[in-house]
N, C-alpha and C positions, 0 to 999 in steps of 0.2 A: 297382575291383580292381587301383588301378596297383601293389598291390605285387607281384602275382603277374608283373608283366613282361610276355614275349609272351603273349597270349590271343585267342582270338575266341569270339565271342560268337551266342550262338542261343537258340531258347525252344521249348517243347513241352506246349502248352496250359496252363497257368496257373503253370509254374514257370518260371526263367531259366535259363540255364546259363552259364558260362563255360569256353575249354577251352585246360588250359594246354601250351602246346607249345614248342621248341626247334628256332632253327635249325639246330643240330648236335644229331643223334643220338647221334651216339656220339661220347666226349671220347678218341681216338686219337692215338697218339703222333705227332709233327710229321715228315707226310710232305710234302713239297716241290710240291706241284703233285701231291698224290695224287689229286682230282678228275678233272682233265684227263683221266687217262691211267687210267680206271676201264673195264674188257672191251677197252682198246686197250696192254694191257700191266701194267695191275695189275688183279688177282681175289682173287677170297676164296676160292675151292675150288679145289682141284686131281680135276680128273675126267678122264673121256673124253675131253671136248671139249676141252678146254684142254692136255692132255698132245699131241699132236701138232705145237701150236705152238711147244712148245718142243724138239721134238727137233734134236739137234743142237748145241743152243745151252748157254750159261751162263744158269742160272736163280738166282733168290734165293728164299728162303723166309723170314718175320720171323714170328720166336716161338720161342719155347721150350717149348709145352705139347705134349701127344699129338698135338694135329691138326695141327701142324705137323710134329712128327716123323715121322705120317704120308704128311703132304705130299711132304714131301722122300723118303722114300724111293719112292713110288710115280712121283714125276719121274724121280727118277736112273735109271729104266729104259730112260727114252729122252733124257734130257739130256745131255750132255756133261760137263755138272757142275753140281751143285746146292750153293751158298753158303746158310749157312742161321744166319743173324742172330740173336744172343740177345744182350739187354744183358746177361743175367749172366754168370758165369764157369765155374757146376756146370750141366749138361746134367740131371741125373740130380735135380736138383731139383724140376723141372718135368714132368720127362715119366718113364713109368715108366721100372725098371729094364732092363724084358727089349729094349722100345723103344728105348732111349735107345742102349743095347749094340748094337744093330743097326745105328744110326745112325752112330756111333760107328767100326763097323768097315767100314762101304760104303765102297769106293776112290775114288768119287766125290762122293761130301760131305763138302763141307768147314764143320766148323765156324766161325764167324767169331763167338769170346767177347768180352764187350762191347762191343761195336760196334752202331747203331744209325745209320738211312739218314738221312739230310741232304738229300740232293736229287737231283730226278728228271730227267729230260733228255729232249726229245725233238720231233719234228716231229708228224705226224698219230698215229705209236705211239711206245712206250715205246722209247730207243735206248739210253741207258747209266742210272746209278745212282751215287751220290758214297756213298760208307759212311764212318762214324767209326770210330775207336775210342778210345773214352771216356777209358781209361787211360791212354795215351799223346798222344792229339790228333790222331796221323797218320790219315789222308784218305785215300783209293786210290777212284778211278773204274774202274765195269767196266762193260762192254760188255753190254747184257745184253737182252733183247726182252720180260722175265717178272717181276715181284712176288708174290709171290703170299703174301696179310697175313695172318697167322693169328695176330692180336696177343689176341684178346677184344675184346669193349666193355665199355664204362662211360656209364650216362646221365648229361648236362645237365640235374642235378635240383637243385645245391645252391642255385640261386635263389628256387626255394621257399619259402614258409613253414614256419614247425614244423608248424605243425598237419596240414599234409600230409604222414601218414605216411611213411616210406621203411622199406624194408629196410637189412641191413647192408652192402649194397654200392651202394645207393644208388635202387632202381629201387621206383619207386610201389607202394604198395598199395591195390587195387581188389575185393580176394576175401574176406569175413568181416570186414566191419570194421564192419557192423551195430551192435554194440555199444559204440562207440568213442562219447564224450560227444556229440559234434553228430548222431550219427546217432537218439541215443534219443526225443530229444524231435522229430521228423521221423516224420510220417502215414506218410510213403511208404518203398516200399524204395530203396538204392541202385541207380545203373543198372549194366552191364557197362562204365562205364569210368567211372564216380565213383569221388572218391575219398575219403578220412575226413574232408573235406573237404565237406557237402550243395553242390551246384548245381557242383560244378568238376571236369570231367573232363580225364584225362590223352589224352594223344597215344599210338599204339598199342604205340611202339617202349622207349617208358619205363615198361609196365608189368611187373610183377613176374612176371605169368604169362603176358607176350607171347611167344606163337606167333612172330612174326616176330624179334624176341630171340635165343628159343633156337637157331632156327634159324640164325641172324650165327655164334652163339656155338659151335655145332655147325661153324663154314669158316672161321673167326677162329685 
């Protein structure tokens, strides 16, 4: 199975398996040493917990959709100011109207239109952030102890074969697909993470109706 790429391999009483997986979950815009500095300065939600640590401070928000417009406003309660990153240029594209208007008019968010982060900075936590702007090329570093990503994901699926269904955005199909040519002439049923594919299961994060997915995609 070298063409499926990364895989391992297991068996369960007379059939084999193989199961195909990706070092990267999710194919995310190029942040700079965004690992490093993952619950020590960049997060995916803005809660409770995480809104204290930035009071005071200059925060970032990267995204443009509702859950970042949400982000940002529920920081700027206790931020000093919330920067809030969208590569594009219309706000009101991405996130609703009545949102987006709110965002919009808060004295402390600032939008920053095309611009997208380049590089992260920092000792044991996050200390500054390098932003672009696309349009222009200028650069400006700011001081800042928060990221907080609410870009979406995207799976590391296109190395796959055809035969292995996808949806339109890219993430496996594992749910009714019984009737798909390889499955009919197959004794057995598929399992909870086969895929149209007999004997080749996906990784949990690239399924179509991963629980663990939606939920990124819900602080994304």
């Amino acid at each position: 199975m070298g063409a499926l790429g990364p895989e391992q391999h297991f068996s369960t009483g007379s059939f084999r398996h193989e199961i195909a997986t990706s070092e990267n979950s999710t194919c995310e815009t190029a942040l700079s040493r965004r690992t490093r500095f993952e619950s020590a300065g960049v997060y995916y939600a803005a809660t409770a917990h995480e809104g204290p640590l930035c009071r005071g401070s200059t925060v970032i928000v990267a995204g443009g959709g509702n859950s970042a417009g949400q982000a940002a406003m529920f920081l700027s309660e206790g931020a000093d100011k919330v920067l809030l990153v969208i590569r594009g240029d219309d706000l009101s594209k991405s996130m609703s109207s009545y949102l987006s208007r709110r965002v919009e008019t808060k004295p402390n968010i600032e939008i920053l239109r095309g611009t997208e982060i380049r590089k992260m900075s920092g000792a044991q936590h996050l200390e500054s952030v390098e932003l672009e702007n696309t349009q222009t090329g200028e650069r400006r570093t700011v001081q800042t102890p928060a990221v907080f990503s609410m870009i979406g994901v995207r799976p590391c699926t296109d190395w796959l074969p055809a035969e292995i269904e996808r949806d339109g955005k890219g993430f496996v199909k594992t749910v009714a697909i019984a009737n798909v040519p390889a499955w009919k002439s197959t004794v057995r049923s598929p399992g909870v993470l086969e895929t149209s594919r007999p004997g080749i299961l996906i990784g949990l994060f690239h399924r179509r109706d991963s629980p663990v997915r939606k939920n990124a995609e819900q602080h994304l």
